[in-house]
mmCIF file of the N, C-alpha and C atoms, coordinates in Angstrom:
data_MODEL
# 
_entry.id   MODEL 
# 
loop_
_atom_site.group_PDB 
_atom_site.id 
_atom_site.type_symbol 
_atom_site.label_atom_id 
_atom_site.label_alt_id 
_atom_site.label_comp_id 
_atom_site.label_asym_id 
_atom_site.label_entity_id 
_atom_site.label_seq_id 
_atom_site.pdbx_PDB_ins_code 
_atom_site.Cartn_x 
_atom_site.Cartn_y 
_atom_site.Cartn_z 
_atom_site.occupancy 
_atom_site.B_iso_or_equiv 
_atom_site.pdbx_formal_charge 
_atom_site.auth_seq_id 
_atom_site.auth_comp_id 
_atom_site.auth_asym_id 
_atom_site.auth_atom_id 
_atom_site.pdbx_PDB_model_num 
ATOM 1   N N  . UNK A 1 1  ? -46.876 40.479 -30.055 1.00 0.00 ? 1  UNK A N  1 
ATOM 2   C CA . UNK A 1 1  ? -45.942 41.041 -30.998 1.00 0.00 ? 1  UNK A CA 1 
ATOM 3   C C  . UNK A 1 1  ? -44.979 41.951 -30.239 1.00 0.00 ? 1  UNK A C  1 
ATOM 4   N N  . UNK A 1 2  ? -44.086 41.636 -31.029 1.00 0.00 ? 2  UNK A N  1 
ATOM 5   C CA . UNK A 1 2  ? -42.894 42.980 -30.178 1.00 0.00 ? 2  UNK A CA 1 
ATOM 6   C C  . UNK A 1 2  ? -41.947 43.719 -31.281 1.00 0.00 ? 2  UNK A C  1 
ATOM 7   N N  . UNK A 1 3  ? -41.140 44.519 -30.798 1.00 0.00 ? 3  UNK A N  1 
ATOM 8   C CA . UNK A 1 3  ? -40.268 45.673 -31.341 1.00 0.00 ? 3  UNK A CA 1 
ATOM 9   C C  . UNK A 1 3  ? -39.224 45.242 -31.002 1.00 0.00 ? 3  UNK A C  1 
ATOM 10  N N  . UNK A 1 4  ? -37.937 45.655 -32.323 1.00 0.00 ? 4  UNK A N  1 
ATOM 11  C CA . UNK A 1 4  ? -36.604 45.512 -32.161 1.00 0.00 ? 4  UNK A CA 1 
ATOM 12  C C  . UNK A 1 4  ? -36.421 46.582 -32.645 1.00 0.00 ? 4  UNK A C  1 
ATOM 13  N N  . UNK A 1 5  ? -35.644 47.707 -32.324 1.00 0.00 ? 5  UNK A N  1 
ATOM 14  C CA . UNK A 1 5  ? -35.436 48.936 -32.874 1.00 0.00 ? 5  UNK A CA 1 
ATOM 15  C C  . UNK A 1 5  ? -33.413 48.604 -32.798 1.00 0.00 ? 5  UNK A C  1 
ATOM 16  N N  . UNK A 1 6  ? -32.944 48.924 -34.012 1.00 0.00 ? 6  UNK A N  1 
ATOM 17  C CA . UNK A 1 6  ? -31.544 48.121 -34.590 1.00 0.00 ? 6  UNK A CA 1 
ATOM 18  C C  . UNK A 1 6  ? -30.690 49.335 -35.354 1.00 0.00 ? 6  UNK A C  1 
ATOM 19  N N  . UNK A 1 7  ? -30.348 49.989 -34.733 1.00 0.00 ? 7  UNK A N  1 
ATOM 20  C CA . UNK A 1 7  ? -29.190 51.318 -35.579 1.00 0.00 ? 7  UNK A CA 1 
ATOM 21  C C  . UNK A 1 7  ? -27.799 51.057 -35.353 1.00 0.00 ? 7  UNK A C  1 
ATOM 22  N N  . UNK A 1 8  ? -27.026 51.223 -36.257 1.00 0.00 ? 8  UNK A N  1 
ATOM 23  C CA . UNK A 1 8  ? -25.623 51.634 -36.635 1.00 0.00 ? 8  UNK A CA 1 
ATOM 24  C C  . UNK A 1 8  ? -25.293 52.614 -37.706 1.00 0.00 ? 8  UNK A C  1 
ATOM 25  N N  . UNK A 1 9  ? -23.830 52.934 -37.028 1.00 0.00 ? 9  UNK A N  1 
ATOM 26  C CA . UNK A 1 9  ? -23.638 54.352 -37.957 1.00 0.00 ? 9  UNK A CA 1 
ATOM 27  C C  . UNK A 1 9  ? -22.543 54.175 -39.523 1.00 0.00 ? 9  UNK A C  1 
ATOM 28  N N  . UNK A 1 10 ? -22.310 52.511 -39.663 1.00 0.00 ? 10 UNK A N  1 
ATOM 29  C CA . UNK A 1 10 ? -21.409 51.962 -41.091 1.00 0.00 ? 10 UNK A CA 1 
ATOM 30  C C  . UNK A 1 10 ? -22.204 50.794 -41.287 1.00 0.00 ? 10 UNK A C  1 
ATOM 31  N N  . UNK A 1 11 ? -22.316 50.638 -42.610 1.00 0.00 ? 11 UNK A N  1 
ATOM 32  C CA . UNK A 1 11 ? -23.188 49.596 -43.413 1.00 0.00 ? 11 UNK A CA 1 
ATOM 33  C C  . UNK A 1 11 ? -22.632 47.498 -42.773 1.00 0.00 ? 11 UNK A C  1 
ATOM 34  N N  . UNK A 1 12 ? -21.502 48.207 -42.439 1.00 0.00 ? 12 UNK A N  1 
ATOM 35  C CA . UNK A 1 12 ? -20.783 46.603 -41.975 1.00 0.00 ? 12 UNK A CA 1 
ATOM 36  C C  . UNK A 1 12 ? -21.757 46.420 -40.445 1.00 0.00 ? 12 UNK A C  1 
ATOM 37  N N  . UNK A 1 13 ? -21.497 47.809 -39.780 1.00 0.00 ? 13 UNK A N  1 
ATOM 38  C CA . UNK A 1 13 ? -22.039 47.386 -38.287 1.00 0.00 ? 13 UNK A CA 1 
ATOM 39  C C  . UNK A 1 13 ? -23.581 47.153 -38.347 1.00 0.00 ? 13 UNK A C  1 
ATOM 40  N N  . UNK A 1 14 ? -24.054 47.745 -39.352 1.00 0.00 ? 14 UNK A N  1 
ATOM 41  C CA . UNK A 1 14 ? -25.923 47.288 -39.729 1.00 0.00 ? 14 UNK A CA 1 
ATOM 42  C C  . UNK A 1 14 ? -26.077 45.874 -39.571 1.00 0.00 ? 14 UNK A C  1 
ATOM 43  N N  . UNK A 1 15 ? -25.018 45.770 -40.981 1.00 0.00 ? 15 UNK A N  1 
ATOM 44  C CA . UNK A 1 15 ? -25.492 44.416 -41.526 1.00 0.00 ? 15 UNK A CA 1 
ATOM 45  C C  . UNK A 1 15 ? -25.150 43.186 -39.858 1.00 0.00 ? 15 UNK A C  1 
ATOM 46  N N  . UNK A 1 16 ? -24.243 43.251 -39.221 1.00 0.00 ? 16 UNK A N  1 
ATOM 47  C CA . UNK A 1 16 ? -23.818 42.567 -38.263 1.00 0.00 ? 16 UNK A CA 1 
ATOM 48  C C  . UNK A 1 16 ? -24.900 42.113 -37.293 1.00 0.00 ? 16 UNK A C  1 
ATOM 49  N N  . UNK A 1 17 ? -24.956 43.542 -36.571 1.00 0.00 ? 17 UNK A N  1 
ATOM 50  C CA . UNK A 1 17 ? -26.278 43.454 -35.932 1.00 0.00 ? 17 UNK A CA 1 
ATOM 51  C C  . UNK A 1 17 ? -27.882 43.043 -36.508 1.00 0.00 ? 17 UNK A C  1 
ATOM 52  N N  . UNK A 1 18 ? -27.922 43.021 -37.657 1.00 0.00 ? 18 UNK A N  1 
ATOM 53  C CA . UNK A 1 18 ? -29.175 42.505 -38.717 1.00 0.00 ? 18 UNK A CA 1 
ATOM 54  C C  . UNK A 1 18 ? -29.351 40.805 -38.295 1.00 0.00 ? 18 UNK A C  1 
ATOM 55  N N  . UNK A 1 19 ? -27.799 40.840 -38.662 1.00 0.00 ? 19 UNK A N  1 
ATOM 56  C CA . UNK A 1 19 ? -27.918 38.968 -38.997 1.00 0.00 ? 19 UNK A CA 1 
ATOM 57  C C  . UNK A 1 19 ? -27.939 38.497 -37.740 1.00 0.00 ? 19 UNK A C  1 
ATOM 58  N N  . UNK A 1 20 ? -27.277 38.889 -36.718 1.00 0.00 ? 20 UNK A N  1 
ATOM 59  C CA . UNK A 1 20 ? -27.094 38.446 -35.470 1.00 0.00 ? 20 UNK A CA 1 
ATOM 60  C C  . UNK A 1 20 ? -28.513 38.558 -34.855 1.00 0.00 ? 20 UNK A C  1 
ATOM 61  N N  . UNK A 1 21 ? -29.893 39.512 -34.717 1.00 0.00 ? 21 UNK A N  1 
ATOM 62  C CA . UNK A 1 21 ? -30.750 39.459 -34.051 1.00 0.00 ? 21 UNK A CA 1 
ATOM 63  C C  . UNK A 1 21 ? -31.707 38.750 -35.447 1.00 0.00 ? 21 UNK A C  1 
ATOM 64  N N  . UNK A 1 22 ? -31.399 38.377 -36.794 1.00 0.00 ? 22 UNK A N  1 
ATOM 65  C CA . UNK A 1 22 ? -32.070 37.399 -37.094 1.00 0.00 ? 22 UNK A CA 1 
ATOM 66  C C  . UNK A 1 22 ? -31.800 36.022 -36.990 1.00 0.00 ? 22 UNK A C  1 
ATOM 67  N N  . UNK A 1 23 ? -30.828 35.452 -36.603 1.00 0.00 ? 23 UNK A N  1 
ATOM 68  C CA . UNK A 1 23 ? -30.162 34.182 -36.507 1.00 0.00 ? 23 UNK A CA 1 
ATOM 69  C C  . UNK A 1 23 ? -30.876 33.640 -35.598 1.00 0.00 ? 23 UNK A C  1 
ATOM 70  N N  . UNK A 1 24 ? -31.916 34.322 -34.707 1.00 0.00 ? 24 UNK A N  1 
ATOM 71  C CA . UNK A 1 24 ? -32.654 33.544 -33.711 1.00 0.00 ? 24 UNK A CA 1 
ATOM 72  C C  . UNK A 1 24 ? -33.334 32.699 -34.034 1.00 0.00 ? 24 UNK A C  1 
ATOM 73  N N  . UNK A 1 25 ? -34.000 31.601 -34.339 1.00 0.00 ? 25 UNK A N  1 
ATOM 74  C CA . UNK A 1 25 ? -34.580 30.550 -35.105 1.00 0.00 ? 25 UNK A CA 1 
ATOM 75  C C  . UNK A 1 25 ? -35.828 30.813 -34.118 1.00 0.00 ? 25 UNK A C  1 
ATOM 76  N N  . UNK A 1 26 ? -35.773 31.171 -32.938 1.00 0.00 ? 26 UNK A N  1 
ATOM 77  C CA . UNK A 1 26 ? -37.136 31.249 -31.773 1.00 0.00 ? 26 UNK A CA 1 
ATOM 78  C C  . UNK A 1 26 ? -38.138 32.623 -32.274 1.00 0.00 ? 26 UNK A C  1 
ATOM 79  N N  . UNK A 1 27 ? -37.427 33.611 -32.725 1.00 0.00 ? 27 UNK A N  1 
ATOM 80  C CA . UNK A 1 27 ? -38.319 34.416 -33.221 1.00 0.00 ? 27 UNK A CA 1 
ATOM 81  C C  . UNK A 1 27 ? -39.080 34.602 -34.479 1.00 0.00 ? 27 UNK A C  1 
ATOM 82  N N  . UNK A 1 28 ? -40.071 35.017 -35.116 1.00 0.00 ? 28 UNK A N  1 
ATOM 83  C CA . UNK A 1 28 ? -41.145 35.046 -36.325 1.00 0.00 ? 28 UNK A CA 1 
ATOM 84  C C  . UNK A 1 28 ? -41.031 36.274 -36.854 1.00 0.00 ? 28 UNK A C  1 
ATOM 85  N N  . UNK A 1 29 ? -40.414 36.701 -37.919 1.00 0.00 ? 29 UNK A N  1 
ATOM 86  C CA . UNK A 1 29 ? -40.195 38.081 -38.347 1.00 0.00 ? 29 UNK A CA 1 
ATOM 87  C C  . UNK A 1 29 ? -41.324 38.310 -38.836 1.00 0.00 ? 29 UNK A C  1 
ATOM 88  N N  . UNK A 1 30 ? -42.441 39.284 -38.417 1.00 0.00 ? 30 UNK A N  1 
ATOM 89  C CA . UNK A 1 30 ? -43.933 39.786 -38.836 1.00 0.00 ? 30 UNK A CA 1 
ATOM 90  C C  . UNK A 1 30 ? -43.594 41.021 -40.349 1.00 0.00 ? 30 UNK A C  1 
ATOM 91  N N  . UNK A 1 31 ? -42.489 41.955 -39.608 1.00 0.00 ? 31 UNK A N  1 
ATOM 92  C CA . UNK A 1 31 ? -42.100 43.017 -40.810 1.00 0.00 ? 31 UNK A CA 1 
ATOM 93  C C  . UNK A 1 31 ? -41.004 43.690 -40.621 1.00 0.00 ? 31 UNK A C  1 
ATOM 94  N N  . UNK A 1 32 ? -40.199 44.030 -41.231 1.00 0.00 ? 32 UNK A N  1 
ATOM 95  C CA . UNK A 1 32 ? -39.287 44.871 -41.501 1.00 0.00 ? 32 UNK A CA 1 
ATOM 96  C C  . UNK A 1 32 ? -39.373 46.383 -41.889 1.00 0.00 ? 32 UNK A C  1 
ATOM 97  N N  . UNK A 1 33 ? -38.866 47.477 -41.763 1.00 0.00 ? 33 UNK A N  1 
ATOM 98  C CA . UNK A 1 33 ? -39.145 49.172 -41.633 1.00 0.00 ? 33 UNK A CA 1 
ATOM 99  C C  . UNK A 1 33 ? -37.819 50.010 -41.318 1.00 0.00 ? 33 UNK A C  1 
ATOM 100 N N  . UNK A 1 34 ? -37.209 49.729 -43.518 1.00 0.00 ? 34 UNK A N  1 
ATOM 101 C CA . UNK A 1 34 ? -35.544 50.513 -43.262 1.00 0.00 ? 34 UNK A CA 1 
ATOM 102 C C  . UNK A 1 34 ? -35.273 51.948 -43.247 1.00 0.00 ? 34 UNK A C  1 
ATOM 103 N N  . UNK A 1 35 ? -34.635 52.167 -42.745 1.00 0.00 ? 35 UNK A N  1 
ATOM 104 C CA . UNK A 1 35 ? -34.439 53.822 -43.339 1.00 0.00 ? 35 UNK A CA 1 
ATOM 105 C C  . UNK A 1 35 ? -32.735 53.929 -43.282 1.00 0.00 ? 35 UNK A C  1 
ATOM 106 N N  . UNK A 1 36 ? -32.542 54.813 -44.206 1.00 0.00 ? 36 UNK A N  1 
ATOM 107 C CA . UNK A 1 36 ? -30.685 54.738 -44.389 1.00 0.00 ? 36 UNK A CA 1 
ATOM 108 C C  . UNK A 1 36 ? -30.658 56.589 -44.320 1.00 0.00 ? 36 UNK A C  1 
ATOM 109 N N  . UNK A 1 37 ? -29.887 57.135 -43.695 1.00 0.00 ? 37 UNK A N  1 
ATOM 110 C CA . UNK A 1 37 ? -29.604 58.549 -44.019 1.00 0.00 ? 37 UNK A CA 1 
ATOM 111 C C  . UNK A 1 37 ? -27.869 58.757 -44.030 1.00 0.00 ? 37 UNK A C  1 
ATOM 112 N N  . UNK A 1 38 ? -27.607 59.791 -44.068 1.00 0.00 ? 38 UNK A N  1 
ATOM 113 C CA . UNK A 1 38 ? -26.247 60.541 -44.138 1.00 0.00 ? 38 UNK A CA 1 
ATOM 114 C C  . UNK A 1 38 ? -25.637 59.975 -42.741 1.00 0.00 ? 38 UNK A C  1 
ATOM 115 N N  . UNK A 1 39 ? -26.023 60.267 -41.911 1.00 0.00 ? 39 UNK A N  1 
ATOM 116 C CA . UNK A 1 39 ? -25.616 59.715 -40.391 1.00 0.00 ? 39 UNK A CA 1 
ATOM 117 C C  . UNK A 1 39 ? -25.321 58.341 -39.801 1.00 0.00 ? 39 UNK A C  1 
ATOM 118 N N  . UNK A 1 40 ? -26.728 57.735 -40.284 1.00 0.00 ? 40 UNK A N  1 
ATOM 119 C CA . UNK A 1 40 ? -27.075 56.169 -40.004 1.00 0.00 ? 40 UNK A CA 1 
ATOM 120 C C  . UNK A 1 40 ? -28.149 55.753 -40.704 1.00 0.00 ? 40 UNK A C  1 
ATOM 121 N N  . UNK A 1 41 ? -28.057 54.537 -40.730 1.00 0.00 ? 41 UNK A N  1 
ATOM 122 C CA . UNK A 1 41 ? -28.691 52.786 -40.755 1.00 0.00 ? 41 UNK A CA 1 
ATOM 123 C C  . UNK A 1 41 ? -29.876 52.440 -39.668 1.00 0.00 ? 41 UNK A C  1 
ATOM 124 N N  . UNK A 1 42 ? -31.000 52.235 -39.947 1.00 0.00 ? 42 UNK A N  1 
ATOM 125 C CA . UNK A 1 42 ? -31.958 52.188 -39.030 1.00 0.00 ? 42 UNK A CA 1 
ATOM 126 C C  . UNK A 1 42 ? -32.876 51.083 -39.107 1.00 0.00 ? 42 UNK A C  1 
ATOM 127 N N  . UNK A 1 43 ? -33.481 49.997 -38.930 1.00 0.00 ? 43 UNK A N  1 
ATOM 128 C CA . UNK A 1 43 ? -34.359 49.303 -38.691 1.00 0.00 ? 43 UNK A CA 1 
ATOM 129 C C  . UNK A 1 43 ? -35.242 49.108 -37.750 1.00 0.00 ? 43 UNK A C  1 
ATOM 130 N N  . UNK A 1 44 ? -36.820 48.943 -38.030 1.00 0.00 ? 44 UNK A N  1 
ATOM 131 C CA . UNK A 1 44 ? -37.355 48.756 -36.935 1.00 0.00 ? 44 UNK A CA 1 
ATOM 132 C C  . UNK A 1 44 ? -37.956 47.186 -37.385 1.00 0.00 ? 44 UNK A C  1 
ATOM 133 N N  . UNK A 1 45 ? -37.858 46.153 -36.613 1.00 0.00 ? 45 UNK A N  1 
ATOM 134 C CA . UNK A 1 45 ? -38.366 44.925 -36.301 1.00 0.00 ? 45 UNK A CA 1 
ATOM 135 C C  . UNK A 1 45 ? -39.474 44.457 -35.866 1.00 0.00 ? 45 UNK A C  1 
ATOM 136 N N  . UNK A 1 46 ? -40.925 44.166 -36.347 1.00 0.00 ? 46 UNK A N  1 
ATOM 137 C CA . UNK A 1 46 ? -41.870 43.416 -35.577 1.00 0.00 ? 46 UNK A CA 1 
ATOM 138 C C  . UNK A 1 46 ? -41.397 41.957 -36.055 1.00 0.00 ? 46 UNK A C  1 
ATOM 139 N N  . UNK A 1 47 ? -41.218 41.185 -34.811 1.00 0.00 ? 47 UNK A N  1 
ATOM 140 C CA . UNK A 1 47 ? -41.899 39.936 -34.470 1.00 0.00 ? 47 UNK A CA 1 
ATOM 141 C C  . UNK A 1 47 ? -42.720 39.597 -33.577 1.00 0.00 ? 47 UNK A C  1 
ATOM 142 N N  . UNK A 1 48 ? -42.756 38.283 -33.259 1.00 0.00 ? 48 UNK A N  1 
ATOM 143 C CA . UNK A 1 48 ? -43.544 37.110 -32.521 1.00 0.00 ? 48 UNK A CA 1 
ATOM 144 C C  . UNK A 1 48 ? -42.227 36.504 -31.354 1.00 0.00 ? 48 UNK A C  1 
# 
C-alpha cells in the first residue's frame, strides 16, 4: 500500500490534481481522507 498526499490552495487546482492522479487505470484506490480549510484543499490517498 502507499500514500499520495494531494494539496492546493483553489477548488479548480484540487479538483485538477484529483482527476489527474486518479486517471491512472494502474493504481487501486484503497481510501480517500478530505479536509478543506480557509487556506487549502487537502487529500490524503491510500492505494495499491
Amino acid at each position: 500500500m502507499k500514500a499520495k498526499t494531494i494539496i492546493a490552495y483553489s477548488e479548480t487546482g484540487f479538483d485538477k490534481k484529483m482527476n489527474e492522479f486518479l486517471s491512472d487505470p494502474s493504481i487501486e484506490v484503497m481510501e480517500i481522507q478530505y479536509s478543506a480549510t480557509i487556506l487549502a484543499f487537502t487529500a490524503l490517498i491510500l492505494y495499491k
